[in-house]
C-alpha positions in Angstrom: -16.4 37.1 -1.4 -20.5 35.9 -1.0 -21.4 32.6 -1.6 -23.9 31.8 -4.3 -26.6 29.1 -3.8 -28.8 27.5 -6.7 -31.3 24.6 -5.7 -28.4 21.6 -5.7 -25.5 23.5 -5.4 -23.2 26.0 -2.6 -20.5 28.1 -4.4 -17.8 29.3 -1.6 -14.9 31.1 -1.4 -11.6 28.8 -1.6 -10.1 27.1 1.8 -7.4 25.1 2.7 -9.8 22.5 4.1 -10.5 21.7 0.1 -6.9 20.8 -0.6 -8.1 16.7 -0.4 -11.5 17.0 -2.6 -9.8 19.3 -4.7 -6.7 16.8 -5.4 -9.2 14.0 -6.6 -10.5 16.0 -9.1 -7.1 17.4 -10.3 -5.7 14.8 -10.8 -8.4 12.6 -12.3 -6.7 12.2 -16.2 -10.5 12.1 -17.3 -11.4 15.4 -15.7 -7.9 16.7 -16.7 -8.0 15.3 -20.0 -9.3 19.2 -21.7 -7.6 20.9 -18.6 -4.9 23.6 -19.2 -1.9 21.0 -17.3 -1.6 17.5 -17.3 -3.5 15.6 -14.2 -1.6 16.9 -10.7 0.5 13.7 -9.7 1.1 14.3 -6.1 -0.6 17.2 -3.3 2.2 19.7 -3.7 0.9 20.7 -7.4 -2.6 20.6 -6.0 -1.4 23.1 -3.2 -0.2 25.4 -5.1 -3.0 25.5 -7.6 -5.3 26.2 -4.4 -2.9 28.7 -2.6 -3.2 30.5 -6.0 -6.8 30.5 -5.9 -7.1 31.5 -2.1 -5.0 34.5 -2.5 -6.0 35.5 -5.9 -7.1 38.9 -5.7 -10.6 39.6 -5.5 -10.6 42.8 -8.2 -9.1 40.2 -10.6 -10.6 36.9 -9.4 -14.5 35.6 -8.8 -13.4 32.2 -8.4 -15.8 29.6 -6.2 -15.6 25.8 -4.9 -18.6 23.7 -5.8 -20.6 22.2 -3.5 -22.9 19.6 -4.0 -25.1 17.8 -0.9 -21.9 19.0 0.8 -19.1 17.3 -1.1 -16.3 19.5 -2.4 -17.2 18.7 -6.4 -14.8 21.0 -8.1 -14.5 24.8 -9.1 -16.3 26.9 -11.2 -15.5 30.9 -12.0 -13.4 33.3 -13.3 -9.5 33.2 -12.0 -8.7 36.2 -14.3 -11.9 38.2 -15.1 -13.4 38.2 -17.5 -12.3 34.8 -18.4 -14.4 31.5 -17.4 -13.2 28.4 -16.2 -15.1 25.3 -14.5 -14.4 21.7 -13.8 -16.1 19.1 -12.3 -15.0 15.8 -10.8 -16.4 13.2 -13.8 -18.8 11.5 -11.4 -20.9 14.7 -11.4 -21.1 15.2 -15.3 -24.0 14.6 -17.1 -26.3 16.0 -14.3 -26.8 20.1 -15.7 -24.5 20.7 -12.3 -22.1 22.7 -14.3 -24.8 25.1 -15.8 -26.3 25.3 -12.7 -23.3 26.7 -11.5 -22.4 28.5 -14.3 -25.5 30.4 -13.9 -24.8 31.6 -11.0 -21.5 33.0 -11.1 -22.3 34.4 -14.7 -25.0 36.7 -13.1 -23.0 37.6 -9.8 -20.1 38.4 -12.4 -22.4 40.8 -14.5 -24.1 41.9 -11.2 -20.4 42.7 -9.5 -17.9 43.8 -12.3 -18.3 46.2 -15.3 -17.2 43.6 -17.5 -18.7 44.0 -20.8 -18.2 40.5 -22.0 -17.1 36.8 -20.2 -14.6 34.8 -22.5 -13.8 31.4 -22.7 -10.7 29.3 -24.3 -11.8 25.5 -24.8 -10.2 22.5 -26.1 -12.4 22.0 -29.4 -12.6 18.2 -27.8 -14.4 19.2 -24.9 -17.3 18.7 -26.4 -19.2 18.7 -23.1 -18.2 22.0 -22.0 -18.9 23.5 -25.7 -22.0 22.2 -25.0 -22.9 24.1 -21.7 -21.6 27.1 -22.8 -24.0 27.4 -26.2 -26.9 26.4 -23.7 -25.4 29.7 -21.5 -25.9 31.9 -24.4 -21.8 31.6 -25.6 -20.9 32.3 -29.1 -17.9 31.6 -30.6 -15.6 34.2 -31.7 -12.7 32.0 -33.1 -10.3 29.5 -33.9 -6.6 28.6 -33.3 -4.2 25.6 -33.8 -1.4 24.7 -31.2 -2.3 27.1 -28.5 -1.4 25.2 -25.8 1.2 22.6 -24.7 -0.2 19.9 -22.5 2.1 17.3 -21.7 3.8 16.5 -25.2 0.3 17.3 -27.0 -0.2 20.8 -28.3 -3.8 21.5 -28.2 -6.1 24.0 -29.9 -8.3 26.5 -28.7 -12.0 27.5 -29.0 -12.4 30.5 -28.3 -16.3 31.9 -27.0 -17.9 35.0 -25.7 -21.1 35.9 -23.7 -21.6 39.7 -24.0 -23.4 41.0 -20.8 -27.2 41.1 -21.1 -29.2 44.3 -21.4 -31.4 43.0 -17.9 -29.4 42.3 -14.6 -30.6 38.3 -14.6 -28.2 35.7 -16.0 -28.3 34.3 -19.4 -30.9 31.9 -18.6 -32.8 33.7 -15.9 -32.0 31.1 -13.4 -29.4 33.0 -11.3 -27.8 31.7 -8.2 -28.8 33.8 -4.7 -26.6 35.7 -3.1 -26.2 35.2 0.4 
């Protein structure tokens, strides 16, 4: 896998090396609060979750750590293509770091895979990432109660779609480099 660069940011390739940084943001409840599983308690859950995203497969996965002035920030990418997932450890948000991320592995998805479309499956109280998304061009495509369990709290979905543009630059034109 290539890493991606945008003006504040480095998207790599998964390590083991990340299993620390990583844990902070996992198991932050405020980062995990829209998150698909409660906050990670101890390392072990954390571990797994990154030995996961090591060895996912790279026909399947375009997954990347985020960088920024070389701290470990969180993840942002696509686990199972073609749909999107991103976090960020909250002391980041607020910044435009996840769009600028987002960006950038939006374009090298369209520019790598013949994926016609990128999904996406929010909490409809993450307003924040609904937010990026729309900026990114995201529409939604539908609703649904009770899709998730997390904890003892089902959850609902939000369910949103970016359908590949007819130029090879990302949504915005602001694409990550390749190198």
């Amino acid at each position: 896998m290539t890493e991606l660069h945008t003006p504040r940011l480095r998207l790599r390739p998964a390590r083991q090396g990340d299993l620390a940084a990583l844990h902070a943001v996992l198991s932050d409840a405020r980062a995990m609060r829209c998150w698909s599983t409660p906050p990670h308690d101890n390392l072990e859950i954390t571990q797994a979750w990154l030995r996961g995203m090591i060895s996912a497969p790279p026909e399947t996965s375009h997954d990347f750590i985020v960088e920024h002035q070389g701290q470990v920030i969180g993840k942002a990418g696509f686990y199972q293509l073609p749909e999107i997932g991103f976090i960020l450890h909250p002391d980041y948000w607020g910044r435009g770091l996840a769009r600028e991320a987002l960006e950038a592995v939006i374009a090298s998805a369209f520019a790598n895979y013949p994926i016609p479309k990128i999904i996406a499956d929010v909490d409809p109280r993450n307003t924040g990432s609904l937010a990026v998304l729309a900026r990114l061009g995201f529409t939604e495509t539908g609703r649904a109660e009770k899709t998730f369990l997390l904890g003892d709290i089902w959850c609902d979905s939000v369910y949103l779609a970016l359908e590949r543009p007819l130029t090879s630059s990302s949504p915005s034109g602001l694409g990550g480099e390749a190198r």
